[in-house]
Backbone as CSV, one residue per row, in Angstrom:
resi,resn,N_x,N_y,N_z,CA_x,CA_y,CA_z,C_x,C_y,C_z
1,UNK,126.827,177.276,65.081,125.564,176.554,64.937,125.292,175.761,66.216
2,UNK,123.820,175.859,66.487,123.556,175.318,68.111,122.519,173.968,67.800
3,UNK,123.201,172.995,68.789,122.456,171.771,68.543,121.651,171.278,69.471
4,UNK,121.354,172.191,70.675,120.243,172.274,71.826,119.001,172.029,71.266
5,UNK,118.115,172.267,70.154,116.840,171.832,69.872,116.706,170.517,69.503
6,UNK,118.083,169.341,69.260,118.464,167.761,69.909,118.324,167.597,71.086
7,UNK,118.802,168.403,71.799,118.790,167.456,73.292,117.147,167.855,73.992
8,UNK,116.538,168.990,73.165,115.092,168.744,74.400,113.987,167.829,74.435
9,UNK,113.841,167.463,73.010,113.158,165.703,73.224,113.818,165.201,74.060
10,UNK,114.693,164.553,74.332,115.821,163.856,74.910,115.188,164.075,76.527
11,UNK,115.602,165.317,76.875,115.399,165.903,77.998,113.679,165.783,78.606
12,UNK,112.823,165.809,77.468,111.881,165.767,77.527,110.998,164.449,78.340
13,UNK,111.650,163.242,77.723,111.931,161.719,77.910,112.335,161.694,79.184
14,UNK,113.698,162.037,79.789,114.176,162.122,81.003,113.112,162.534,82.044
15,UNK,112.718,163.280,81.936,111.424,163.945,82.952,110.492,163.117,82.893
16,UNK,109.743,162.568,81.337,108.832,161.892,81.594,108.909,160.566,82.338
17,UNK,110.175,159.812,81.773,110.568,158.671,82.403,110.405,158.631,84.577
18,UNK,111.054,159.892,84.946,111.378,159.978,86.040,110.152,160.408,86.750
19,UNK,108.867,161.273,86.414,107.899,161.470,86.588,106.969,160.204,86.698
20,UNK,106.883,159.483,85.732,106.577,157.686,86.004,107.148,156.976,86.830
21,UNK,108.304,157.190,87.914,109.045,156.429,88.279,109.914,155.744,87.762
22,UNK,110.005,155.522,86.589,111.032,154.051,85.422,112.079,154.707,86.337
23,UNK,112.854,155.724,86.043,113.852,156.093,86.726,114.000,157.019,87.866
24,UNK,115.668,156.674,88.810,115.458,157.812,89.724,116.221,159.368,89.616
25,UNK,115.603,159.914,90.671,116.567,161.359,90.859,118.309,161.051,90.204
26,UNK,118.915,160.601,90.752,120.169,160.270,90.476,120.778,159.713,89.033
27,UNK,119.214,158.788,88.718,119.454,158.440,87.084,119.333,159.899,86.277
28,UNK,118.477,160.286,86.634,118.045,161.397,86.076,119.083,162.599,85.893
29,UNK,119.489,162.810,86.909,121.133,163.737,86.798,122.176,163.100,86.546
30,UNK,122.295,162.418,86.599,123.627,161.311,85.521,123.453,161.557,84.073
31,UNK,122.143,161.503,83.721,121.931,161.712,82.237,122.001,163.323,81.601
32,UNK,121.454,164.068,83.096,121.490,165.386,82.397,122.632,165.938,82.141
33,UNK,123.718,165.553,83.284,125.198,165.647,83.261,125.896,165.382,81.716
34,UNK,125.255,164.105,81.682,125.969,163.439,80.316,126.194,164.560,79.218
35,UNK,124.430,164.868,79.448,123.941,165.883,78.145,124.422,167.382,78.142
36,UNK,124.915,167.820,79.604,125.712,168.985,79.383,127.428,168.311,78.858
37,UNK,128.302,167.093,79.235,128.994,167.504,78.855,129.334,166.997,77.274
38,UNK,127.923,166.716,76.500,127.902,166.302,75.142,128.130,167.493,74.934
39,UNK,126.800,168.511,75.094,126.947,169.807,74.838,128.460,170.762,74.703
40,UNK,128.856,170.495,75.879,130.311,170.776,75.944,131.425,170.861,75.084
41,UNK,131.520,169.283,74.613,132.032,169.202,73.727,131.717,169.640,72.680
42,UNK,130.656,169.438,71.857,130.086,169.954,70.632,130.917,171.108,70.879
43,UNK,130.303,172.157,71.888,130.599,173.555,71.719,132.448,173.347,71.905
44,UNK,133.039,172.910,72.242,134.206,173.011,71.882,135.181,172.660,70.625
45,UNK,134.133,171.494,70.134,134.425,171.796,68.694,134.293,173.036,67.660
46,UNK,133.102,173.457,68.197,132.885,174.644,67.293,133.762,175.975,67.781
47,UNK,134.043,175.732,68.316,134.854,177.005,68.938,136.674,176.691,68.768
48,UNK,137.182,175.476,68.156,138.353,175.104,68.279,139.593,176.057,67.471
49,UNK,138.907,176.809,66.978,139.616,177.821,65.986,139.723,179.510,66.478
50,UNK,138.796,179.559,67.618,138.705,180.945,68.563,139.919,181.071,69.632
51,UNK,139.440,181.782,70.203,141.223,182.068,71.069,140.824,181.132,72.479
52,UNK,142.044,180.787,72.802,142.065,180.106,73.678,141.140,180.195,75.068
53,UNK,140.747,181.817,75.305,139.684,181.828,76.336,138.514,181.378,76.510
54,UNK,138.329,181.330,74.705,136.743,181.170,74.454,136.570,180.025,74.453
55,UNK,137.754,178.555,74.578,137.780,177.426,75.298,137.351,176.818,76.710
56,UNK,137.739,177.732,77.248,137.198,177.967,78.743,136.168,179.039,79.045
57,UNK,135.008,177.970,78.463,132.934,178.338,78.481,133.212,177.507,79.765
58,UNK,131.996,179.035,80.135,131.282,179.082,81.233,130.261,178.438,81.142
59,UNK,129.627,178.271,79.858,128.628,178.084,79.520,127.835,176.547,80.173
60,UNK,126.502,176.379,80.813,126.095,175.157,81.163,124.974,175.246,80.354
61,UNK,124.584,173.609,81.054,123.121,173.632,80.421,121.986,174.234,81.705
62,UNK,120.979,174.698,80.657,119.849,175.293,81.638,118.257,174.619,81.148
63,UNK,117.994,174.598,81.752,116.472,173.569,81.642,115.559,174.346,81.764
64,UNK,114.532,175.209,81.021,113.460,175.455,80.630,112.206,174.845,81.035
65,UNK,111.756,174.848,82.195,110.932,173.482,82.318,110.139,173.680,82.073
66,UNK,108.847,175.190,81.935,107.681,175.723,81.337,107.658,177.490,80.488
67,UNK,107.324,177.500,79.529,106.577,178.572,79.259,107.361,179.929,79.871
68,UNK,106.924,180.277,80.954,106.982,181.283,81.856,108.379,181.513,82.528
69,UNK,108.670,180.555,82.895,110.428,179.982,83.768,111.462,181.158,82.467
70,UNK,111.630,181.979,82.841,112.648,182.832,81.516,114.193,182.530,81.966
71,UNK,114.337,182.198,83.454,115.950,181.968,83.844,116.135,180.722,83.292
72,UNK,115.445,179.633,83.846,115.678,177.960,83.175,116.873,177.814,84.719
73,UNK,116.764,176.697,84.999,117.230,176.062,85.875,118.824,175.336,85.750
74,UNK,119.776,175.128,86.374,120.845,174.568,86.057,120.637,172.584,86.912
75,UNK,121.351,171.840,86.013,121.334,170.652,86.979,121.375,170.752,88.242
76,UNK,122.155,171.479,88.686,122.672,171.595,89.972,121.260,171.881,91.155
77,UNK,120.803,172.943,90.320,119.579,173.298,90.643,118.480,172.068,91.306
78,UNK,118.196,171.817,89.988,117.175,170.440,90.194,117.606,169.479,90.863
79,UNK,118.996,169.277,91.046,119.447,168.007,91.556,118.808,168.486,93.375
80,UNK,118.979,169.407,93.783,119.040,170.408,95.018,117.301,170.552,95.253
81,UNK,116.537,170.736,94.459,115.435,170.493,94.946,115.079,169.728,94.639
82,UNK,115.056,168.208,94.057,114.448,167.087,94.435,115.128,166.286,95.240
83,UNK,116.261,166.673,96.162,116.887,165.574,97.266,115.582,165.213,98.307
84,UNK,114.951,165.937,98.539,113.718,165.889,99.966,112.027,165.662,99.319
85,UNK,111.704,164.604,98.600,110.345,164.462,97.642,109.437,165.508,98.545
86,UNK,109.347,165.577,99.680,108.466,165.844,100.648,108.399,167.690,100.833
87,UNK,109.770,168.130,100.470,110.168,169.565,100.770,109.001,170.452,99.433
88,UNK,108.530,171.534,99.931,107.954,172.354,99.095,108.587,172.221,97.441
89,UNK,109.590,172.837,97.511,110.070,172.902,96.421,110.260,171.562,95.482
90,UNK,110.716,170.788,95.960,110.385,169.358,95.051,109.182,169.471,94.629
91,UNK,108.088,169.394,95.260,106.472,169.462,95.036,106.217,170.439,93.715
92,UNK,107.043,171.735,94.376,106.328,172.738,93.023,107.150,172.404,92.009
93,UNK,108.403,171.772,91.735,109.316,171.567,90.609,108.830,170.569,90.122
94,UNK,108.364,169.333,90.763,107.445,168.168,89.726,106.338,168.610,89.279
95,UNK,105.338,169.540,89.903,104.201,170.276,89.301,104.836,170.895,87.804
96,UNK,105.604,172.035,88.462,105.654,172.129,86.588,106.859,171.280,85.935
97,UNK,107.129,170.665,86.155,108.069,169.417,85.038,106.595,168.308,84.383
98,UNK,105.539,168.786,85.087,104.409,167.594,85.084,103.799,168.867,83.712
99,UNK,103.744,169.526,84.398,103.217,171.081,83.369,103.438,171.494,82.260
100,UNK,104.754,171.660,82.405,105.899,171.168,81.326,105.903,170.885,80.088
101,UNK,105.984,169.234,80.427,105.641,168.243,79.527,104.697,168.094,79.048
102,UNK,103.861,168.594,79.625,102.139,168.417,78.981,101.489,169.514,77.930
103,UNK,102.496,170.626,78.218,102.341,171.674,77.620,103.432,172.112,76.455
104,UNK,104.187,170.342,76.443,105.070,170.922,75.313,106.110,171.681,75.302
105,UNK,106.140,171.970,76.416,107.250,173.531,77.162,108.699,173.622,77.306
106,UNK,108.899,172.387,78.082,110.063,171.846,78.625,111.124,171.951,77.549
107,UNK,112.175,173.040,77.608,113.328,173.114,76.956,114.713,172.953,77.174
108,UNK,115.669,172.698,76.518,117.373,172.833,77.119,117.911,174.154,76.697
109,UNK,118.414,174.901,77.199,119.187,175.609,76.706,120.642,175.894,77.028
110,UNK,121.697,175.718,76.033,122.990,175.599,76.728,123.749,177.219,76.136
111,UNK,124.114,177.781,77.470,124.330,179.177,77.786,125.152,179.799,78.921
């Protein structure tokens, strides 16, 4: 049983917050971090009875940020294009995190 349709309000908040400014880049991946390694755990609870490999998930979280996005993004990702506000890619990644959210879109998926 998957408990990812919890964390995308959550996630949802995070963007909006950071999109307003309240918080920064760095707050912002501190928290998403958090939320993969909640995820983590969960999933290692549920898995505590499988064989020992299936302990060692690959599995991260991936961020959904609109509609269309079918890969979804890893923290790592986002953390990497918003270091430079100014660089293209920051620009088009707050466009649709702005898009996103407005459209309801913005998902977690841990995979």
């Amino acid at each position: 049983m998957s408990h990812q349709p919890h964390y995308s309000p959550m996630a949802r908040q995070l963007f909006g917050q950071f999109l307003d400014q309240e918080i920064d880049r760095d707050t912002l991946i501190g928290r998403l971090q958090e939320m993969e390694l909640q995820l983590q755990a969960d999933a290692d609870d549920e898995m505590e009875d499988e064989s020992e490999e299936a302990l060692e998930s690959t599995r991260s979280l991936r961020i959904r940020i609109f509609g269309g996005d079918t890969q979804g993004m890893s923290i790592r990702e986002i953390e990497q294009d918003l270091q430079d506000p100014s660089h293209p890619n920051a620009q088009i990644l707050m466009r649709g995190i702005a898009f996103g959210l407005a459209e309801d879109e913005l998902k977690v998926h841990y995979e």
